[in-house]
C-alpha positions in Angstrom: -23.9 -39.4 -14.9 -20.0 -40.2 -14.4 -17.0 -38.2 -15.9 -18.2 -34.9 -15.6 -16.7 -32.1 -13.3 -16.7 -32.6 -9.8 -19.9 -30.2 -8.5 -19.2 -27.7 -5.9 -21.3 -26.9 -3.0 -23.1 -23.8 -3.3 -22.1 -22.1 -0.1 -18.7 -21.4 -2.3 -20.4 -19.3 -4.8 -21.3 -16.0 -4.4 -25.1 -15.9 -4.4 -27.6 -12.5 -4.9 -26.9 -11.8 -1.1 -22.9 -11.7 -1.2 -21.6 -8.3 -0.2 -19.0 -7.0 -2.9 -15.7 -5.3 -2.4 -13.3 -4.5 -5.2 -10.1 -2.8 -6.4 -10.4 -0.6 -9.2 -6.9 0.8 -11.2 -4.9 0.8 -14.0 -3.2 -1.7 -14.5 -4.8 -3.6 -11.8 -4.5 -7.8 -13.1 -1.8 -8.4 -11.4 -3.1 -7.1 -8.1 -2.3 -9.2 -5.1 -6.0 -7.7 -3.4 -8.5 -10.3 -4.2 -6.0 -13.0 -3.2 -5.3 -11.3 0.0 -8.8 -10.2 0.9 -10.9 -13.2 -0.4 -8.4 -15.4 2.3 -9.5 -12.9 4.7 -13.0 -13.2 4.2 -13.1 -17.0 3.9 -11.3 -17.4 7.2 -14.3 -14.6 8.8 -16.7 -16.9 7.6 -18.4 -14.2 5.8 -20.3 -13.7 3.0 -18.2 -11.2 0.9 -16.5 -11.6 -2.4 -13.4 -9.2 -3.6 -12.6 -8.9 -7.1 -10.4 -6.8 -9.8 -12.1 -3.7 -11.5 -10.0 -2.2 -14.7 -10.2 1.4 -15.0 -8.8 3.4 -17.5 -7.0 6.5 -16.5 -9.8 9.1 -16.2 -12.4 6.5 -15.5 -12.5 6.7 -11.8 -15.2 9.4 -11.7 -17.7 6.9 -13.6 -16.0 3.6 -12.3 -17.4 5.4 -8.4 -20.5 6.6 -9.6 -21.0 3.4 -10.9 -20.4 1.9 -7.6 -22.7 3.3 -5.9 -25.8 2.7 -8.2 -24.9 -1.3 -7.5 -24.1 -1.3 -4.2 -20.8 -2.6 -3.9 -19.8 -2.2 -0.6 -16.3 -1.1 -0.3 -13.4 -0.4 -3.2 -9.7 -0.1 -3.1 -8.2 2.5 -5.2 -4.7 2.4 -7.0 -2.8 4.1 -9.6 -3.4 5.9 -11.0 -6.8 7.0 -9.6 -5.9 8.1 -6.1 -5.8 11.8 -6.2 -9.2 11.3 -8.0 -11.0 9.3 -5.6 -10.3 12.3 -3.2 -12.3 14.4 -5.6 -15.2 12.3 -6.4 -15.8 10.7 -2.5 -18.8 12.3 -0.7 -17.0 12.5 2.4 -12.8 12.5 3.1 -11.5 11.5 6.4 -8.9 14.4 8.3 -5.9 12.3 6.8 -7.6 11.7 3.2 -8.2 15.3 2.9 -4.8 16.3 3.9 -2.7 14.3 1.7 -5.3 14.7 -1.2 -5.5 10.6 -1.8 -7.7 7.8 -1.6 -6.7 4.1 -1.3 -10.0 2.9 0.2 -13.8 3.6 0.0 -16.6 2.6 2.4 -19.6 2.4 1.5 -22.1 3.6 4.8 -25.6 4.2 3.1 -26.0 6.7 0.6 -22.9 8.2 1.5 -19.2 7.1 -0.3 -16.5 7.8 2.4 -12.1 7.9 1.4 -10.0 6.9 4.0 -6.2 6.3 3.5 -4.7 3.2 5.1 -1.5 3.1 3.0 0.4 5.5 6.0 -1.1 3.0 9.1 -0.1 0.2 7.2 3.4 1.0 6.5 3.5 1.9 10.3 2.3 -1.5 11.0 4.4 -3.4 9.1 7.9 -1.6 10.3 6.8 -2.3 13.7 5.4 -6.1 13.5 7.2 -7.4 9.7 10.3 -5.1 10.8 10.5 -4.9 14.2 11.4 -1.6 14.0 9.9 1.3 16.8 9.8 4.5 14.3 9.7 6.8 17.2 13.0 8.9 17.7 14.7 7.4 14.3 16.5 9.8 12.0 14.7 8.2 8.5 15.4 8.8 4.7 12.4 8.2 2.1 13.3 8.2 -1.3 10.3 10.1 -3.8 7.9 12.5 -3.7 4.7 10.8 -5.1 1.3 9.4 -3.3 3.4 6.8 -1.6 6.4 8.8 -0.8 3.9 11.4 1.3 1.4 9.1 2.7 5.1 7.3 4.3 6.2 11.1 5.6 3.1 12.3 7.3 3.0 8.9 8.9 6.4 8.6 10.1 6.2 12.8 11.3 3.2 11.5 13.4 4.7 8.3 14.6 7.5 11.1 16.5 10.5 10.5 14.2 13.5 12.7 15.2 13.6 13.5 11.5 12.4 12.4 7.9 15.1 13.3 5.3 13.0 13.3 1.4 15.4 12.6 -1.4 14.0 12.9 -5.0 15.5 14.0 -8.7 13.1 17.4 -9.0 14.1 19.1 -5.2 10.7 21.3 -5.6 8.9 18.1 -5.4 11.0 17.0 -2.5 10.4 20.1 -0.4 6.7 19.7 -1.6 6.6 16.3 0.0 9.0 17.0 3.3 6.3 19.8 4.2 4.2 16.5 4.9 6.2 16.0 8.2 6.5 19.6 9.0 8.9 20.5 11.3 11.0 17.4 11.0 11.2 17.3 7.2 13.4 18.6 4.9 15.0 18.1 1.3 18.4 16.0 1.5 20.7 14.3 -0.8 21.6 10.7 -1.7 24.6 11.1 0.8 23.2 11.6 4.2 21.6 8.0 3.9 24.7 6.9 5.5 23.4 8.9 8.8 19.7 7.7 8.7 18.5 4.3 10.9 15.4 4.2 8.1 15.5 4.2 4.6 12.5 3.8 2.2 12.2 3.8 -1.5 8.7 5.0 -2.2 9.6 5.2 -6.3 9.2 2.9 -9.2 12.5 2.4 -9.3 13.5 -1.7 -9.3 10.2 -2.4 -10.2 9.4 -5.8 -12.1 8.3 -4.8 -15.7 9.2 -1.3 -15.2 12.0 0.2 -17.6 13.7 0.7 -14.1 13.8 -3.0 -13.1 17.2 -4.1 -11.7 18.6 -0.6 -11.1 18.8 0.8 -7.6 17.3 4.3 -6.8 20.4 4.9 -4.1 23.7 4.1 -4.4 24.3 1.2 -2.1 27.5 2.5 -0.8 25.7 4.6 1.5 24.3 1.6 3.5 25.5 -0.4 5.9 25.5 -1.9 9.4 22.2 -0.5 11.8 20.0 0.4 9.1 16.7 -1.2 8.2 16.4 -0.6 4.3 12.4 -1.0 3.0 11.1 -1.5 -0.3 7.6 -0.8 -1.0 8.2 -2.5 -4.0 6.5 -6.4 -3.4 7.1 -7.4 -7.0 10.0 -9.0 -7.1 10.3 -9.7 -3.6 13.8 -8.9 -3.0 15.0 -5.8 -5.6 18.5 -4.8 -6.5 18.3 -2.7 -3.3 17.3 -5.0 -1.0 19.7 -7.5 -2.3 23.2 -4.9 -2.1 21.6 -3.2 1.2 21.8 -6.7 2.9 25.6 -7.3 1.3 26.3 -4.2 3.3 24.9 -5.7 6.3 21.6 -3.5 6.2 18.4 -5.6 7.3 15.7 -5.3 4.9 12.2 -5.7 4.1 10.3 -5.4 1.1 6.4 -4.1 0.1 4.5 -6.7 0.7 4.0 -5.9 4.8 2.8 -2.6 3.7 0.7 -4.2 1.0 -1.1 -6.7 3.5 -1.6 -4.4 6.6 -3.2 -1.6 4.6 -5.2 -3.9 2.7 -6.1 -5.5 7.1 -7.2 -2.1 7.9 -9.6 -1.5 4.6 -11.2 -4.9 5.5 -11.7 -3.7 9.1 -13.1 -0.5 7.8 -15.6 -2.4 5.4 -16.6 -5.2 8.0 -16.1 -4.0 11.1 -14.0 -7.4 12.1 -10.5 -7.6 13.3 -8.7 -8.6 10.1 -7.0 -12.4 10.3 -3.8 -10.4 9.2 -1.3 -13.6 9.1 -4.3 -15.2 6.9 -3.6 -12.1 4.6 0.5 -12.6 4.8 0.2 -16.2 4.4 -2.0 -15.9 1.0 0.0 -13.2 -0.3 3.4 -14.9 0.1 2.0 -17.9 -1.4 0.6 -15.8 -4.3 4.1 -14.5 -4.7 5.7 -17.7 -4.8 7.5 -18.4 -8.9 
């Protein structure tokens, strides 16, 4: 019979053996994960699939639970369900526990265990996306939420000289500079002009947020011998990114940090060194208009 849809081969098609992973958040459609981690497994030449889980704000406990009873074998958590995760996990590494978040689950038996990769990730990408050795910097990281603090604790233990935390309530500043101890402490917008590392960790320029287009530092306090980062992937270059690198600033936005947390989770689900440029290539191409 002619006309019909091509067939596909089987092998492409999850079957009753396929190991699932998933991401689980709110909103979570336009997640870049399955993209980034389906190219990964494909190019492993495993047998996993990776897909997109909605979860209603205080759904998380039941989204887990629920989890479990089927088996899937790893999950990445977003907003807002983070903090939760923590709670609901059986087990929480040293570094989950500590900053009170989950952005990964693996599944080992019985037993549900929260890691956090966001920190390592960022870390990664500034050195191999941004060719930038944190150790010894003077660094400035704008915000005071999940991302703001998972970015302090890991720049404190990556041996920066010092992490400057900027934010619009200071008690949630000097919450989040405790995060790199010794080397932390609550700054304003000014002293940019004296870091090497600046990092907006808020909403702020976000696509679709009532803060897209604005700039969450004035750009007059950037210039020459900075490297400005956005964690912000969507849009790819944000109204700080763009006037940082008028100033002569290099930049780099999210989307490092998106792909090099996401290679660590795979390696913590599967065990295989992640194809990371497989991940970067799938995710730019994703983010192409």
């Amino acid at each position: 019979m002619s006309g019909g849809p091509a067939s596909v081969p089987l092998r492409h098609w999850p079957t009753a053996a396929t190991a699932v992973a998933g991401v689980v958040g709110d909103p979570v459609r336009h997640s870049l994960s399955p993209v980034i981690h389906n190219a990964a497994f494909s190019a492993c030449g495993i047998d996993w699939v990776y897909v997109a889980f909605p979860v209603l704000n205080g759904g998380a406990p039941r989204a887990i639970e629920g989890a479990r009873a089927l088996g899937i074998a790893g999950l990445s958590v977003t907003m807002p369900h983070k903090s939760v995760a923590a709670e609901v996990v059986d087990r929480l590494t040293p570094l989950a526990a500590r900053l009170g978040a989950v952005n990964t689950i693996v599944s080992k038996g019985a037993e549900l265990v929260g890691y956090s990769t966001d920190g390592a990730g960022f870390i990664d990408s500034l050195k191999l996306e941004g060719d930038f050795e944190p150790a010894g910097r003077r660094c400035m990281v704008l915000g005071a939420g999940g991302a703001a603090r998972a970015v302090i604790l890991a720049l404190a233990q990556s041996g920066v000289e010092e992490v400057l935390v900027v934010n619009r309530s200071n008690p949630n500043a000097a919450q989040a500079a405790v995060f790199a101890g010794e080397r932390g402490r609550v700054a304003s917008p000014e002293e940019a002009r004296d870091v090497e590392l600046v990092v907006n960790a808020t909403p702020v320029g976000m696509q679709g947020s009532p803060a897209a287009g604005r700039c969450p530092l004035d750009p007059a306090f950037l210039g020459p011998g900075q490297l400005v980062v956005d964690l912000i992937y969507r849009p790819s270059s944000t109204a700080l990114l763009e006037q940082a690198a008028k100033r002569g600033a290099r930049v780099m936005g999210g989307l490092g940090m998106l792909v090099h947390q996401a290679a660590r989770a795979f390696t913590l689900w599967t065990g295989l060194e992640a194809p990371v440029q497989v991940m970067m290539d799938a995710a730019r191409e994703a983010c192409q208009p």
